[in-house]
C-alpha positions as CSV (number, residue, x, y, z in Angstrom):
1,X,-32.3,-6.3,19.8
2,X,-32.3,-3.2,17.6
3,X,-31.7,-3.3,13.7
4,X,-28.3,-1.6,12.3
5,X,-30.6,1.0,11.2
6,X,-32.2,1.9,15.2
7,X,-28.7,2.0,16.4
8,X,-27.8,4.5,13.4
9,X,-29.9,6.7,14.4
10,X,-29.6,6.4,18.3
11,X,-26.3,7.7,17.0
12,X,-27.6,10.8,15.4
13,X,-29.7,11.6,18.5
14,X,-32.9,11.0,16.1
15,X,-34.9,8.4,18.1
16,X,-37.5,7.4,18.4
17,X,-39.0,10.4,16.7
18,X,-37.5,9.6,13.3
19,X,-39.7,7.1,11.6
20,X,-41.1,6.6,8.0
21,X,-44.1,7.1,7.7
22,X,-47.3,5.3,5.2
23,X,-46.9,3.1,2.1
24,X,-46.6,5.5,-0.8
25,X,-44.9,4.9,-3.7
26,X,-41.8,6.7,-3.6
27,X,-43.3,8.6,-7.1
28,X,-46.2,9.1,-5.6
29,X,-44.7,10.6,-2.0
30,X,-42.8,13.0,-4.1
31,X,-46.0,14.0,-5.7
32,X,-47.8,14.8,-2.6
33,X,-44.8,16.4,-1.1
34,X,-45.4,18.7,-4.3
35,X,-48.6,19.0,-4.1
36,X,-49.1,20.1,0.2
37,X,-45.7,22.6,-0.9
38,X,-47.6,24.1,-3.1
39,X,-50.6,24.6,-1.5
40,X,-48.7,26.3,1.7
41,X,-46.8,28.6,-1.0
42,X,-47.6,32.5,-0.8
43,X,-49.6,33.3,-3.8
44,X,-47.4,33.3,-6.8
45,X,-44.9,31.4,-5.4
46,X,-43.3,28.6,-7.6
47,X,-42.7,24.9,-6.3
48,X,-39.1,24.9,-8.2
49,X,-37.2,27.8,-8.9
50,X,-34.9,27.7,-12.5
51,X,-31.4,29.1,-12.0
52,X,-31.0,31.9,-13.6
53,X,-28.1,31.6,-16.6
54,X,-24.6,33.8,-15.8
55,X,-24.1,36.9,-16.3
56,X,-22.1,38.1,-19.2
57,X,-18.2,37.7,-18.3
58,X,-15.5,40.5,-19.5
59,X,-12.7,39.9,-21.2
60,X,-10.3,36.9,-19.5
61,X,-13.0,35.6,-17.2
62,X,-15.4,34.8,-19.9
63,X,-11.8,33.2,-21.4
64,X,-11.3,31.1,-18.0
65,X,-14.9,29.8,-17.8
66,X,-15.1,29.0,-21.4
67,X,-11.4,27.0,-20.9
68,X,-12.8,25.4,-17.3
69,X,-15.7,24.3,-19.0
70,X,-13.7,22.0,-21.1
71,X,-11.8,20.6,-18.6
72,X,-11.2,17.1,-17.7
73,X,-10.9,15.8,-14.4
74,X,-6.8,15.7,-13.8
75,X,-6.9,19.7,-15.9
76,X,-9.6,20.5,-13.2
77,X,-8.1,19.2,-10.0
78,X,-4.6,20.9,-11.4
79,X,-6.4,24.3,-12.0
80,X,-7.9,24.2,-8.4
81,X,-5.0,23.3,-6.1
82,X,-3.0,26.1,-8.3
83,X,-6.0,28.7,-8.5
84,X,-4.9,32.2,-7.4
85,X,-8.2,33.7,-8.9
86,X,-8.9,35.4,-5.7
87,X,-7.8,36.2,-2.1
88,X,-9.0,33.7,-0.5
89,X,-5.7,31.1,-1.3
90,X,-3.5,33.7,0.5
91,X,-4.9,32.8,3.4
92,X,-5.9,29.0,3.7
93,X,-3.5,26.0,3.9
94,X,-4.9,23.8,1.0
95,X,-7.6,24.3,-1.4
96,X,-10.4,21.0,-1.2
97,X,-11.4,19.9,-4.5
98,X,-14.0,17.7,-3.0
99,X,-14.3,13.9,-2.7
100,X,-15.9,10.6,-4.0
101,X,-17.1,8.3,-6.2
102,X,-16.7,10.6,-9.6
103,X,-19.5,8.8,-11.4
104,X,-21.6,9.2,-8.4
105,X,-25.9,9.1,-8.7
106,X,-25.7,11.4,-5.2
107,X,-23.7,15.0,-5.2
108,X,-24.0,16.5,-1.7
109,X,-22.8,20.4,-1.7
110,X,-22.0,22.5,1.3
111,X,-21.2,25.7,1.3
112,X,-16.9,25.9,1.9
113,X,-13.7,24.1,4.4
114,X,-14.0,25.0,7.8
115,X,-11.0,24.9,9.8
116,X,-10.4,20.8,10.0
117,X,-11.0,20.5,6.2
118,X,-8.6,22.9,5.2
119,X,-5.7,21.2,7.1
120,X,-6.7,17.6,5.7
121,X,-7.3,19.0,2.2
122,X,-11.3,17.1,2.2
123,X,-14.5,18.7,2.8
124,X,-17.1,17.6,6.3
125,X,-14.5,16.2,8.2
126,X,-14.4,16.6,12.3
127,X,-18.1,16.7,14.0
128,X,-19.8,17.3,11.6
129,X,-18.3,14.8,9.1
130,X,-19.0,12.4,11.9
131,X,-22.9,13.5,11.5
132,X,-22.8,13.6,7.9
133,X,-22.1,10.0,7.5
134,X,-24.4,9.5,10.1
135,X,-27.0,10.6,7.5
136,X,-26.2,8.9,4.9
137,X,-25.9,6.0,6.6
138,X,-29.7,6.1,8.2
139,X,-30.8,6.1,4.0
140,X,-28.1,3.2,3.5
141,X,-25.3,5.3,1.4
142,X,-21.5,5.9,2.7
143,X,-18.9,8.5,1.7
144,X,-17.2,7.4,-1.5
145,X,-19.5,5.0,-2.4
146,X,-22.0,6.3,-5.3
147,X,-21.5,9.5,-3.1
148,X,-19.4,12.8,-3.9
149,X,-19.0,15.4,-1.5
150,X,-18.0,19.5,-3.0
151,X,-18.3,22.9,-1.6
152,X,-19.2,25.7,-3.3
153,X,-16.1,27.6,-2.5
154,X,-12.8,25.3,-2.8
155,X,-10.8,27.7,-0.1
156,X,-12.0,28.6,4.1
157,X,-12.7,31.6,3.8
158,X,-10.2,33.5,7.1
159,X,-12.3,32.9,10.4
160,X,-15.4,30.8,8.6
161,X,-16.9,33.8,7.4
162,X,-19.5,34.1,5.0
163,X,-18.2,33.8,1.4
164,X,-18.6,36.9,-0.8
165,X,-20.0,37.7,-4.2
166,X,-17.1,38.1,-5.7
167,X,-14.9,35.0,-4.5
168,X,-18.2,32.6,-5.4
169,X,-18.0,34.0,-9.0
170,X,-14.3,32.8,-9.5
171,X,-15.1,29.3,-8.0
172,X,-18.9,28.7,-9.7
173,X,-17.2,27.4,-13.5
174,X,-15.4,25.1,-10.8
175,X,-18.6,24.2,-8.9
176,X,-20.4,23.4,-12.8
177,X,-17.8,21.4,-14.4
178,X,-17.8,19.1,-11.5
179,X,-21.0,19.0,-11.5
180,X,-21.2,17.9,-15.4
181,X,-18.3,15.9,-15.0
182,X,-20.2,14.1,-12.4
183,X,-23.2,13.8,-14.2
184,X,-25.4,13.2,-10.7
185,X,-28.6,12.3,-10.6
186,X,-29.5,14.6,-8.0
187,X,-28.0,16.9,-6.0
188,X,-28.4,17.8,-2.1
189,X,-27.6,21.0,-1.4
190,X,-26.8,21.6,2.4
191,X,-27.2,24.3,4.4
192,X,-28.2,28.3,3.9
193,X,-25.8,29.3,1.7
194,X,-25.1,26.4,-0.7
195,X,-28.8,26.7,-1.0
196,X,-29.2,30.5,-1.9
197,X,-26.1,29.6,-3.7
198,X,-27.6,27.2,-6.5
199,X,-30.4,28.3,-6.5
200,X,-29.7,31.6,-6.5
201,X,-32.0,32.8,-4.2
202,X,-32.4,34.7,-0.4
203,X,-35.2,33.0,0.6
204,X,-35.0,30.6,3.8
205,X,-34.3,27.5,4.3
206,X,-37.7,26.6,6.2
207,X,-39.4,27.9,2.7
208,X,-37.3,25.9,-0.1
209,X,-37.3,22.6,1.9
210,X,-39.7,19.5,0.7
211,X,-39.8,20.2,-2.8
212,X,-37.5,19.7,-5.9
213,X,-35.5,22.4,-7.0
214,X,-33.5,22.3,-10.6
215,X,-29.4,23.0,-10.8
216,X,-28.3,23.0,-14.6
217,X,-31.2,21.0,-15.0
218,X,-30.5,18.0,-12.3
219,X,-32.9,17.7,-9.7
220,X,-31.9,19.3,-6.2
221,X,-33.4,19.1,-2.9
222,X,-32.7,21.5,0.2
223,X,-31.7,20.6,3.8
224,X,-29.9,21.7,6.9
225,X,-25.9,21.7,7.2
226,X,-24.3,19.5,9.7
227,X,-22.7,21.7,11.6
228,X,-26.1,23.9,12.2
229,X,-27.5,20.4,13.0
230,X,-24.9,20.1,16.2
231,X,-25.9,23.5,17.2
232,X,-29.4,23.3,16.8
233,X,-30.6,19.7,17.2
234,X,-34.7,19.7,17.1
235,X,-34.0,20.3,13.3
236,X,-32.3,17.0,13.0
237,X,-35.7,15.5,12.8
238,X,-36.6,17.8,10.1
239,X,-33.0,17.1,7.9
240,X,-33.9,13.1,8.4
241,X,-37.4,14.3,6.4
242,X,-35.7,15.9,4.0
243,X,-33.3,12.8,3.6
244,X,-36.3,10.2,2.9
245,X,-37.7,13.0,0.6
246,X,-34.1,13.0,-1.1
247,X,-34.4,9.1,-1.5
248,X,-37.8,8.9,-2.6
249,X,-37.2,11.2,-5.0
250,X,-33.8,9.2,-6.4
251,X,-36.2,6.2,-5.9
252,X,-38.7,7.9,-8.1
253,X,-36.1,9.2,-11.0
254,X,-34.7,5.3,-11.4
């Protein structure tokens, strides 16, 4: 008969390749995860990569991060669902704050609503919710439950484009003061561009997985999105690696 966790991951299409592996101490599997990372790295290439700090704002934006910064949770969900700051709410139905336990040890960050999210007004719903808790539930968390769930953008962008510059810059304060609100012990940043996002970077995906990364000083650790996962399944054995990593490494910070 097979354990709650087998069928799990019969479920995510991850069997029977998707198996932990040795008896290291979680401390001591994040070290050698470090340690083979860094010996693959190009020659002056850094295991973790430091975000740089913003830029200097003008005049009323500088005002609106400053005011953001100090906001509480009800003043920041009120200055999201009324946020005009750029085109983007002309054209969605709802903005999505995110979701969660609000004291949560685990943020997970994708990258903005897709078409389902933006009618029900929460982020990785439809397919790819479906694989998302999938996930979590193969390293024993659910949605809600010590987890929280944001986007980097809080508005679909028209047709699920890529987000520009400019439209990331009014919703990053956002992005931070959840993120200090929350107070998360780490954060998993999903898919390309919530990647190159925080850490503001263009490198790859392939190249920034399997090590930790630092977001306003919180530990962060890389992997695929969902929905690439349900286009592009051999890399679901590679996001269940970077899951165990992502729980060793919450393992290792207790």
């Amino acid at each position: 008969m097979k354990s709650r966790r087998e069928t799990l991951l019969d479920e995510m299409g991850l069997t029977p390749i998707w198996r932990l592996r040795g008896t290291q101490a979680p401390a001591a599997q994040v070290a050698a995860a470090t340690e083979v990372e860094q010996a693959r790295a190009a020659p002056g290439e850094t295991v973790s990569r430091a975000v740089p700090a913003d830029p200097p704002l003008a005049g009323n934006e500088a005002d609106r991060a400053a005011g953001i910064a100090r906001m509480d949770w009800q003043a920041l969900k009120a200055s999201v669902a009324a946020c005009t700051a750029c085109g983007l709410r002309k054209s969605c139905t709802q903005t999505v704050f995110g979701i969660g336990d609000e004291q949560a040890d685990w943020l997970l960050v994708g990258e903005a609503p897709g078409a389902e999210e933006d009618a029900r007004g929460e982020p990785f719903v439809g397919q790819a919710g479906k694989l998302l808790d999938a996930m979590l539930a193969g390293i024993d968390l659910r949605r809600g439950d010590n987890v929280y769930i944001a986007n980097v953008l809080k508005c679909r962008p028209p047709g699920n484009r890529n987000p520009e510059a400019a439209e990331v810059a009014q919703c990053a304060p956002l992005l931070r003061r959840q993120v200090e609100l929350i107070g998360p012990k780490l954060i998993l940043a999903m898919g390309r561009f919530a990647c190159q996002t925080l850490l503001d970077t263009d490198a790859s995906i392939a190249s920034l997985r399997g090590r930790v990364h630092r977001f306003q000083g919180l530990p962060l650790i890389v992997t695929y999105h969902p929905a690439y996962l349900l286009r592009n399944l051999p890399d679901k054995a590679k996001a269940w690696e970077d899951l165990c990593f992502a729980r060793n490494t919450m393992a290792g910070l207790r």
